[in-house]
C-alpha positions in Angstrom: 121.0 83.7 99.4 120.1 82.9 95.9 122.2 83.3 92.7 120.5 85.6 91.5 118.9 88.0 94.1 117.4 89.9 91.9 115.2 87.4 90.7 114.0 86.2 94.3 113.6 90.1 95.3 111.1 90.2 92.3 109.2 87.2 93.2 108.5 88.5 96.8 107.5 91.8 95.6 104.8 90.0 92.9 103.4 88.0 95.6 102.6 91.0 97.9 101.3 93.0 94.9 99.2 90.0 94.6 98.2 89.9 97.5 97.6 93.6 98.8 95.6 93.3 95.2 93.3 90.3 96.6 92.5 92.3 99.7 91.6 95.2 98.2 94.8 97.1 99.6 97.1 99.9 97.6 99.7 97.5 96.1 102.4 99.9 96.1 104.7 102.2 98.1 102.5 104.7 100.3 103.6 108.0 99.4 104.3 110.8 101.9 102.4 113.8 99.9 99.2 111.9 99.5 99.3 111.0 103.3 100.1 115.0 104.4 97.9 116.1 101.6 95.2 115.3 104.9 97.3 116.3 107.5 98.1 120.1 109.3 101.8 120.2 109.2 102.8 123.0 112.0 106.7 122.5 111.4 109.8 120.4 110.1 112.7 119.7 112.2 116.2 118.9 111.2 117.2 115.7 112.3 120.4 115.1 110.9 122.1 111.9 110.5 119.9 109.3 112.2 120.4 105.3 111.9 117.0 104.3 111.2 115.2 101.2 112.0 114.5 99.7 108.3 111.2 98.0 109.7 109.7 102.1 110.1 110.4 102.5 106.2 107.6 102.0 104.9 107.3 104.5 101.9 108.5 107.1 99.1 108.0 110.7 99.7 106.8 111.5 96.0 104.9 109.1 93.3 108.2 109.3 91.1 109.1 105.6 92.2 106.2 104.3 94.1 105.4 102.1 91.2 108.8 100.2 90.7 108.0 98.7 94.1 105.5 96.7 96.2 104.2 97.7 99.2 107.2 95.5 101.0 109.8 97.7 99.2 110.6 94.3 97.0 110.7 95.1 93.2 108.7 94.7 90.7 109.9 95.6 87.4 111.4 93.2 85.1 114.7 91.7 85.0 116.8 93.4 81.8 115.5 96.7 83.1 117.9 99.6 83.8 116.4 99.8 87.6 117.3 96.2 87.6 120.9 96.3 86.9 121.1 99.3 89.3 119.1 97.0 91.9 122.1 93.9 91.1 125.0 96.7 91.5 123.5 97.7 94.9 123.0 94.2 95.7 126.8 93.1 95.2 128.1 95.8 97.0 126.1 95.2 100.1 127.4 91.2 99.8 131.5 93.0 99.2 131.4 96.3 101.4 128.2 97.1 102.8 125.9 99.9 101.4 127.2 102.8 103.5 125.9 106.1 101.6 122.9 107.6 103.6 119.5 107.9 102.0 117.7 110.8 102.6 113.9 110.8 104.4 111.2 112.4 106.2 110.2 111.1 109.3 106.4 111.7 109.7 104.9 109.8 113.1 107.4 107.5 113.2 107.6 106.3 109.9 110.4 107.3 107.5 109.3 108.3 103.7 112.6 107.8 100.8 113.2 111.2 99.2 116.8 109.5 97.7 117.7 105.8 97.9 114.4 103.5 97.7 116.8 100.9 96.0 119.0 101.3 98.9 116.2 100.7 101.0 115.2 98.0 98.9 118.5 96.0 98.9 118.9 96.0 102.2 115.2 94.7 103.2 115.8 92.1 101.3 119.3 90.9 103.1 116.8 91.5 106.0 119.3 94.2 107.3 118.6 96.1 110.8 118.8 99.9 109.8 120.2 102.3 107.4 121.4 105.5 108.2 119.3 108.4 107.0 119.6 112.2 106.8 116.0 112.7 108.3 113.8 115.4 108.2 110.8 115.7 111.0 107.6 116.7 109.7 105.4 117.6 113.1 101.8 117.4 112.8 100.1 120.4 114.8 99.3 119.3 118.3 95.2 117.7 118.8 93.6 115.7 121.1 93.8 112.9 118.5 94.7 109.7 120.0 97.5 109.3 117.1 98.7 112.6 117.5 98.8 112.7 121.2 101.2 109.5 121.3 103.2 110.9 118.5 103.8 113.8 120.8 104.5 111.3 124.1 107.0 109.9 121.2 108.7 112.8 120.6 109.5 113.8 123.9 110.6 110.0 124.8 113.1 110.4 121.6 114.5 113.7 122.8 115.6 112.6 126.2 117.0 108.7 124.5 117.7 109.5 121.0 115.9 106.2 120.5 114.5 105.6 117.8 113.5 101.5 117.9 111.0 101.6 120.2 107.4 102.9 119.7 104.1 103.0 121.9 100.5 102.3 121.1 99.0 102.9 125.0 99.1 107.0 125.8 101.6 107.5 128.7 103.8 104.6 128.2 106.9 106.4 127.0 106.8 108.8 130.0 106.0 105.4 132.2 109.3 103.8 130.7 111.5 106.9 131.7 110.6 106.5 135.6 110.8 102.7 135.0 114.2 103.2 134.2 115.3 106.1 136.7 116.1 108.6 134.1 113.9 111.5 132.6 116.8 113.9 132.0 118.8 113.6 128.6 120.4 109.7 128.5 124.3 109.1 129.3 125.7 106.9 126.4 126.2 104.0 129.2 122.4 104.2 129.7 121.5 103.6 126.2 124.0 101.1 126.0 122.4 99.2 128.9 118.6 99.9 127.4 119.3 98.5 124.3 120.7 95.7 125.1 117.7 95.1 127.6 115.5 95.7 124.4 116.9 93.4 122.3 117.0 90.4 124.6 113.4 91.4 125.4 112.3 91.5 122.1 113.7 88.2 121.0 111.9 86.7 124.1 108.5 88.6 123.6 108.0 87.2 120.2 109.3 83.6 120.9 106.6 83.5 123.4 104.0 85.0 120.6 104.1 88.5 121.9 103.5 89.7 118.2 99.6 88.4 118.3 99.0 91.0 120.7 97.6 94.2 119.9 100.3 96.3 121.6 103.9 97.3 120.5 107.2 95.7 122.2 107.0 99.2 124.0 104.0 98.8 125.4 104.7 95.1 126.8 108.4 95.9 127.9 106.5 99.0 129.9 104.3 95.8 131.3 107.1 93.7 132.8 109.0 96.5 134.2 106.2 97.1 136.4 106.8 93.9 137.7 110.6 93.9 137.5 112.3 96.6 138.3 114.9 98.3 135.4 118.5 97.0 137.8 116.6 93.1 137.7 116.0 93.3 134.2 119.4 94.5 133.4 120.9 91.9 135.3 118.5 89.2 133.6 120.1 86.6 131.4 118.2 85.5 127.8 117.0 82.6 129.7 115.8 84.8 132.3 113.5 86.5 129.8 112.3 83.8 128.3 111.6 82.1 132.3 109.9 85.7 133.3 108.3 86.8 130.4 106.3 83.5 131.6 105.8 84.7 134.6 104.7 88.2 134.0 102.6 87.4 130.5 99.3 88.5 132.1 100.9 92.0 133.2 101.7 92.3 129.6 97.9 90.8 128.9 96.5 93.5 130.5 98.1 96.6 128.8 95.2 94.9 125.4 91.9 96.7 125.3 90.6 93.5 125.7 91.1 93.4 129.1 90.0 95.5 131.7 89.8 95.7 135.5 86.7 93.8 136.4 84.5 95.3 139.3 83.2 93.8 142.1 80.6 95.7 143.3 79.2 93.3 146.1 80.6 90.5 148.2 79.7 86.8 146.2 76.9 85.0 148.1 78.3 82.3 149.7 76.4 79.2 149.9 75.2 78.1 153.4 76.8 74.6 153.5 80.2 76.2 151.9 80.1 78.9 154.4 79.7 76.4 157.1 82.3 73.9 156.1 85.1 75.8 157.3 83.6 75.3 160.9 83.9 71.3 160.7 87.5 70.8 161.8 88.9 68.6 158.5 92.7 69.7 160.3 94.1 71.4 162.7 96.9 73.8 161.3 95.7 77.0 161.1 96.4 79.5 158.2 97.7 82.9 158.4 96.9 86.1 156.9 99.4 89.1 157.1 98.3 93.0 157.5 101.2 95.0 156.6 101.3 98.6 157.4 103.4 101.8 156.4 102.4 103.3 159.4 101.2 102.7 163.0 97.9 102.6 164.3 98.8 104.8 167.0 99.9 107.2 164.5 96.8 106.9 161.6 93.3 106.9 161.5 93.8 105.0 158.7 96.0 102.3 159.7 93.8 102.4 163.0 90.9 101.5 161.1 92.6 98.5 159.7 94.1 97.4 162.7 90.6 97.0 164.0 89.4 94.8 161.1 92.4 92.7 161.6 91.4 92.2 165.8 88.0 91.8 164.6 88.5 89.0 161.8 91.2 87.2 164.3 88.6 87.0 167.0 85.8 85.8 164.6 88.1 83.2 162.7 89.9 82.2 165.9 89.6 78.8 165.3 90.8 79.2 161.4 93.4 81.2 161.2 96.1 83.6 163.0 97.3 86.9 161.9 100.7 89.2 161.5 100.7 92.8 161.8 103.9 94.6 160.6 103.7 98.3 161.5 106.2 101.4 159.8 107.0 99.1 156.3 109.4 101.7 154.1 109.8 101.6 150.4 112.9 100.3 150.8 111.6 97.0 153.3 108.4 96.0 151.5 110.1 93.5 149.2 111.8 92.1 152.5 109.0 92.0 154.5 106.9 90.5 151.9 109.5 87.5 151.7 109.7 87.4 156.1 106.0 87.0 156.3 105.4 84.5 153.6 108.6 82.4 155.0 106.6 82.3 158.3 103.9 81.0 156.7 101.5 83.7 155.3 99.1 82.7 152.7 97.1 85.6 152.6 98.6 89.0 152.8 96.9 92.3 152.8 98.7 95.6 152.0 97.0 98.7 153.3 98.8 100.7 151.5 99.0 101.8 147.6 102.9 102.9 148.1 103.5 98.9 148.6 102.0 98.1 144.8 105.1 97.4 143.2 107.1 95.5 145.0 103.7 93.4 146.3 103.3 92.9 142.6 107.0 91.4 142.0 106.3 89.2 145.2 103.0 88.1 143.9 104.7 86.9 140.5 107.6 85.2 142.5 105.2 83.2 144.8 101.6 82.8 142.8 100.5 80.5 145.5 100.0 83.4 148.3 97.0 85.5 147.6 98.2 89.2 147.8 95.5 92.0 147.5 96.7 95.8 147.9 94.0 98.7 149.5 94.3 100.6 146.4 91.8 102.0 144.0 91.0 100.6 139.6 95.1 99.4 139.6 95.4 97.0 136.4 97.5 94.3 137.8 96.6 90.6 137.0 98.9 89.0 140.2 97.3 91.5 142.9 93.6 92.3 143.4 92.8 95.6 144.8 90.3 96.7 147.7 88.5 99.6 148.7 85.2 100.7 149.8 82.6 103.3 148.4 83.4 106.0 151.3 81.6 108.3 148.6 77.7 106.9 149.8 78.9 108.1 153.6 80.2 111.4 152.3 76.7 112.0 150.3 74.7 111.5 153.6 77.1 113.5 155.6 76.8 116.1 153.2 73.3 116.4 153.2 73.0 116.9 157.0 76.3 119.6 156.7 74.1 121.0 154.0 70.6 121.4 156.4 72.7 122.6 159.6 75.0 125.2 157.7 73.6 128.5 158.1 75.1 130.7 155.9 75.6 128.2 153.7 79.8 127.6 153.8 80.9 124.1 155.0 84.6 123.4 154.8 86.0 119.8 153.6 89.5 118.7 154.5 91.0 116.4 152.7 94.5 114.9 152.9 95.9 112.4 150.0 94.8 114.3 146.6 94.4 110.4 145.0 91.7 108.1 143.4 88.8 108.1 145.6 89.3 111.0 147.2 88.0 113.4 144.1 85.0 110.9 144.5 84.1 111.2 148.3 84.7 115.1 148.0 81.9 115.2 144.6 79.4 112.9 146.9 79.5 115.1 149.9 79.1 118.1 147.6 76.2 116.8 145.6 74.6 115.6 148.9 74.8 119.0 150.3 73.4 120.8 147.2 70.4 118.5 147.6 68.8 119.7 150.8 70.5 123.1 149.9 71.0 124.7 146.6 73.1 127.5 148.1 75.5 125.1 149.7 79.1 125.6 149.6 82.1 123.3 149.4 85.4 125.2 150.5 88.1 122.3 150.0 91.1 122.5 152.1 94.2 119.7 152.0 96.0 118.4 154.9 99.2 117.4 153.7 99.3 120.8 151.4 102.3 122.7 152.2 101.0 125.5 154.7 97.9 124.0 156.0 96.4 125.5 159.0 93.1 124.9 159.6 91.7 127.6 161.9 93.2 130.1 159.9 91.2 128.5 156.7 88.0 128.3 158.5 88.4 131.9 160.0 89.1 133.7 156.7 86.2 132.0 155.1 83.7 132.5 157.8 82.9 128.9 158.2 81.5 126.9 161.0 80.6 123.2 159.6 83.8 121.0 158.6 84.1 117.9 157.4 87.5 116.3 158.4 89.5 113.1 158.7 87.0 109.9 159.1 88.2 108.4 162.4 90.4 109.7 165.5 94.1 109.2 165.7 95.1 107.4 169.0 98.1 108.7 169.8 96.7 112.2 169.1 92.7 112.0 169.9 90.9 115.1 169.4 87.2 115.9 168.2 88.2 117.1 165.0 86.9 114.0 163.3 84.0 113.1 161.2 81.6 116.2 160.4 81.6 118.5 163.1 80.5 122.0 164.3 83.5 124.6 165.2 82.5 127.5 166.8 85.3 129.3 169.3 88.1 126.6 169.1 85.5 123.8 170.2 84.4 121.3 167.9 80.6 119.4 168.5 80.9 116.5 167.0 77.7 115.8 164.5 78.2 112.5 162.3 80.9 110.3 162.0 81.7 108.0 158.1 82.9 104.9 159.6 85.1 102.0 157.5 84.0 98.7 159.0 87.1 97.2 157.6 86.6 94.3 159.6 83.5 93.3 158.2 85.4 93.2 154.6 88.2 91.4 155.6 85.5 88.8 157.7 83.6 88.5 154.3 86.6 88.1 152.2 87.8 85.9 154.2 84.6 83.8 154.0 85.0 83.7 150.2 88.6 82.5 150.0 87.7 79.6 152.3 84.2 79.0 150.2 86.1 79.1 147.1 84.3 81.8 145.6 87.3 84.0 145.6 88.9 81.4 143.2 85.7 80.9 140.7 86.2 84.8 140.3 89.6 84.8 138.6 87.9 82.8 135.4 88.4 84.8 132.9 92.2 85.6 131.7 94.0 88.3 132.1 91.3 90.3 134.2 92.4 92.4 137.3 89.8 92.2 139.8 88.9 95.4 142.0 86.8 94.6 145.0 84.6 98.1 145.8 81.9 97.2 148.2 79.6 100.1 150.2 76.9 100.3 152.4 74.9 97.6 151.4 77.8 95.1 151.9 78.2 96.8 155.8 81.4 97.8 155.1 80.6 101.4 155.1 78.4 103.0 157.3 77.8 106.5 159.1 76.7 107.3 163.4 74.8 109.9 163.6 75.1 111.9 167.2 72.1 113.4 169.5 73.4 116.7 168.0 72.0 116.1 164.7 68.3 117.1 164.6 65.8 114.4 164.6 64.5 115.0 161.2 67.7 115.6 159.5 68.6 112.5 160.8 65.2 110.2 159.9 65.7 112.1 156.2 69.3 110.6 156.4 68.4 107.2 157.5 65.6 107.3 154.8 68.2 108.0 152.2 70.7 105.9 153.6 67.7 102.8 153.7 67.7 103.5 149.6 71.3 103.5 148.9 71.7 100.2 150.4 68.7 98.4 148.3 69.9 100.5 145.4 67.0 102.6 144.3 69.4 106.0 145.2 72.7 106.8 144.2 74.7 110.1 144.9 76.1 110.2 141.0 72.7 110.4 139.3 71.1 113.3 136.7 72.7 116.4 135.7 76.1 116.8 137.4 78.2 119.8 136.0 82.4 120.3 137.2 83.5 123.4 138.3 83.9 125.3 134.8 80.3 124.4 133.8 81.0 121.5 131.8 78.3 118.7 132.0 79.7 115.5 133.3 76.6 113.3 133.9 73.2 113.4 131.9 70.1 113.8 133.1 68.1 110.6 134.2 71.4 108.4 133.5 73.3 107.2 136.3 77.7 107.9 136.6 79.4 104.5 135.5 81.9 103.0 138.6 84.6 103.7 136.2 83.9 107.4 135.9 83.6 107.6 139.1 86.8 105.7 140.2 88.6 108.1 137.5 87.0 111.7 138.7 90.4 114.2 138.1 87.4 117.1 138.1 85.5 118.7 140.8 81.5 119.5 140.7 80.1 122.9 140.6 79.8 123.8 144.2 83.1 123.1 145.1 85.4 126.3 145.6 88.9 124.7 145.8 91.3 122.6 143.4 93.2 119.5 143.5 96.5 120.7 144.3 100.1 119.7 142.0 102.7 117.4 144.4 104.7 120.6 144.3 102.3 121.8 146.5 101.9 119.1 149.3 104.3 118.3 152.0 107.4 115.8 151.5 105.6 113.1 153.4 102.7 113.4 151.2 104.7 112.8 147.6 105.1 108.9 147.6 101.3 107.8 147.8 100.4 111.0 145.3 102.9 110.2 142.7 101.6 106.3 142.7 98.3 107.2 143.1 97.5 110.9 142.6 95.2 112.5 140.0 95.6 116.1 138.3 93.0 118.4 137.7 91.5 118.1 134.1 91.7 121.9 132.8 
């Protein structure tokens, strides 16, 4: 340090008064009462003693000083000056003992206001010290649905369970997201902390080396980023050149979390062209690649899985000269990671996950190997490493709505639906709207599978109900005609129309792209997650009417169904209003994808709610909390 600190304290605080002046910024201390003077203060909270990050000082609590110091808490009054003397007394006993006495401050969203000791404050900004302690006082701003406010709140709660104080968030449920990361939403053990911060520190150090503080997020924020992709035990274990090595590796996770970035669409397969879609035919070798399918249950046991495992036969038979495939059936939580690492040892370059439960280890796999192509059937995740796929079931569910909506007589149609997840909210909406347009009395009574309780019969008899629209495909192992949209009358169910996934198709098509290199060209622009979610006019949905639908019911339906796939109809279109009356969609203006990816609100005609996990069944829990949405009150 210099001889004289005093002097070099006073240069740096002219230079930022000169420059907060040249931009046209207040060039001294904010001050806490101007700042509340704006603000509805509902409470203050004792604190108590509180080491305080000196970085979150930033101000005075009253005018009384504010002009002795720049806005960077360096002086600015003259040498020879009483408050200069007082600053060089502080300054030597910080270089002999340490400045020890506690200042006292409000703490206002995060940001700590000097009611006693600014020189303090000063001093020890200026010997670039960590933290001071701090008798704090919390001033809590009365709760809104102000971004600022709401995040202070997620704050609050993330510093009542940690006591931490040295990390902050600028992306709404990141602080909660943190607490499951690391295992531990109830009040933190010492040890814990311990462990946290020292994972914080190295972090940090890394984060910034690597330019982290160009981004528009907080160290929060981007820590909340790589623990996606590593796990809190991996990153405790890690090494400060292991975050510098896989801060590398995950930087477009932590890319992502910007506004900038956003999960890109695909709406439609990419036209391939003719000579690239035939030059996969012309035998340039003879090794074959492979593509993996893994599955957390069986087909024998799932419609869903069943419908996958069909696509797989279908795109091994019409790529048999191309490429082989792997199924792996029943993959646990606990065996994706391992599985991941067996099939891509025995030579899988392409791996499909049909499953949203297998996101985060897929995603730590996908970092670890970036030259295998990993996609996940999932619905709008934000990961960079992983693309997503699903299919617009929704355009199916409108059509079969519309028939359930014609052949209902008293107007009551049941829907049963199992996983209460993204998608889902989407595909219940659809058939809803598509019955209320060939029937304005129509009826949705929603019922859940996996809800604790369920028993259908029972549902359909205490509501008088004859129509039902239930899962999409029949289970193998347990084949009955309670599938599709169907008539139930005396325990028998007539089967009327079936939605049908033509998963194959998708995986033919996307297959076709990979080899045409049009699935490469699509990853141009940085830090974009991709989200494949193709419908009816890509084939890969589609709906079989039976001879028990009447013939014009059914040449309306294939009228409608005719428009949705050239694009002049869509089933979120006009005035669409949720369940208590609130509009959700203008008239004449059509639902973006993203709203209707993010639908946590049911429409109008819907008599039901999407149930809490404490509701469904213990089987049920691991895809909702991944994937599950909660009602919007």
């Amino acid at each position: 340090m210099a001889e004289n600190p005093y002097l070099e304290a006073l240069k740096a605080g002219k230079r930022e008064y000169k420059a907060c002046v040249a931009k046209g910024h207040f060039p001294y201390l904010p001050v806490l009462d101007d700042i509340l003077s704006h603000a509805d203060i509902q409470t203050e909270q004792k604190l108590g003693l509180v080491q305080v990050p000196l970085e979150f000082v930033v101000g005075t609590s009253t005018m009384g000083r504010t002009r002795a110091f720049a806005a960077n808490f360096m002086p600015i009054m003259e040498t020879g000056t009483e408050f200069s003397y007082k600053w060089a007394h502080l300054s030597e006993a910080q270089l002999t003992e340490g400045i020890r006495d506690p200042i006292i401050a409000y703490e206002y969203l995060n940001r700590y206001y000097v009611v006693e000791g600014n020189k303090r404050v000063s001093v020890l900004k200026y010997y670039q010290a960590d933290s001071i302690p701090a008798i704090v006082t919390r001033k809590v701003p009365r709760y809104s649905e102000d971004e600022e406010i709401r995040l202070y709140y997620e704050f609050m709660k993330f510093n009542e369970v940690t006591g931490l104080n040295t990390i902050e968030f600028t992306r709404l449920g990141n602080a909660q997201r943190l607490l499951e990361l690391v295992g531990r939403t109830g009040e933190w053990e010492e040890e814990t902390v311990e462990n946290f911060n020292n994972i914080l520190f190295y972090f940090t150090k890394a984060y910034y080396f690597r330019g982290g503080d160009k981004l528009p997020i907080s160290v929060g924020d981007a820590l909340v980023a790589f623990m996606n992709v590593f796990d809190y035990e991996t990153t405790l274990a890690m090494t400060p050149a292991d975050f510098n090595t896989n801060i590398l590796k995950a930087w477009s996770e932590i890319v992502m979390m910007t506004e900038e970035h956003k999960v890109g669409l695909v709406m439609d397969p990419t036209k391939v062209q003719r000579k690239n879609l035939l030059s996969y035919f012309i035998p340039v070798s003879t090794k074959k690649f492979t593509v993996a399918f893994l599955y957390p249950k069986s087909p024998e046991g799932s419609d869903w899985i069943y419908a996958h495992e069909l696509g797989r036969i279908y795109l091994e038979e019409t790529f048999s000269d191309v490429l082989d495939t792997i199924s792996v059936n029943n993959v646990n939580d606990e065996d994706i990671e391992r599985v991941l690492n067996d099939v891509i040892d025995l030579g899988a370059s392409i791996i499909f996950g049909v499953g949203p439960q297998m996101m985060k280890q897929s995603l730590k796999t996908a970092v670890e190997h970036p030259e295998v192509k990993i996609l996940n059937c999932s619905l709008n995740t934000p990961h960079k490493y992983i693309r997503t796929y699903y299919a617009r079931m929704y355009e199916a569910k409108f059509l079969s709505g519309m028939i359930a909506g014609a052949m209902a007589e008293n107007d009551r149609i049941a829907y049963v639906a199992d996983y209460p997840i993204y998608g889902m909210i989407a595909n219940i909406n659809a058939f809803a709207l598509g019955a209320c347009c060939v029937n304005p009395r129509a009826k949705i009574y929603l019922e859940w599978s996996t809800k604790k309780g369920y028993r259908l019969e029972r549902f359909l008899e205490e509501n008088d109900i004859h129509y039902v629209s239930d899962q999409d495909m029949i289970t193998p192992r347990a084949a009955s005609r309670q599938f599709g949209l169907y008539r139930y009358e005396n325990g028998q169910a007539v089967n009327l129309v079936m939605p049908l996934w033509n998963w194959g198709i998708f995986y033919e098509k996307m297959i076709q792209s990979i080899l045409a290199g049009a699935y490469q060209t699509e990853d141009s622009v940085e830090g974009r997650a991709l989200n494949y979610w193709w419908g009816m006019s890509a084939g890969v949905i589609d709906l079989i009417c039976s001879k028990n639908v009447p013939r014009g019911v059914q040449r309306l339906v294939d009228h409608v169904k005719k428009d949705i796939c050239g694009g002049y109809i869509v089933p979120f279109y006009g005035e669409i209003y949720s369940q208590d009356g609130e509009l959700m969609n203008k008239e004449h203006e059509e639902m973006k994808p993203e709203d209707i990816m993010n639908m946590d609100w049911l429409v109008e005609n819907v008599i039901g709610s999407i149930p809490a996990i404490d509701e469904l069944v213990d089987g049920a829990k691991a895809v909702v909390e991944l994937k599950g949405v909660e009602e919007t009150k």
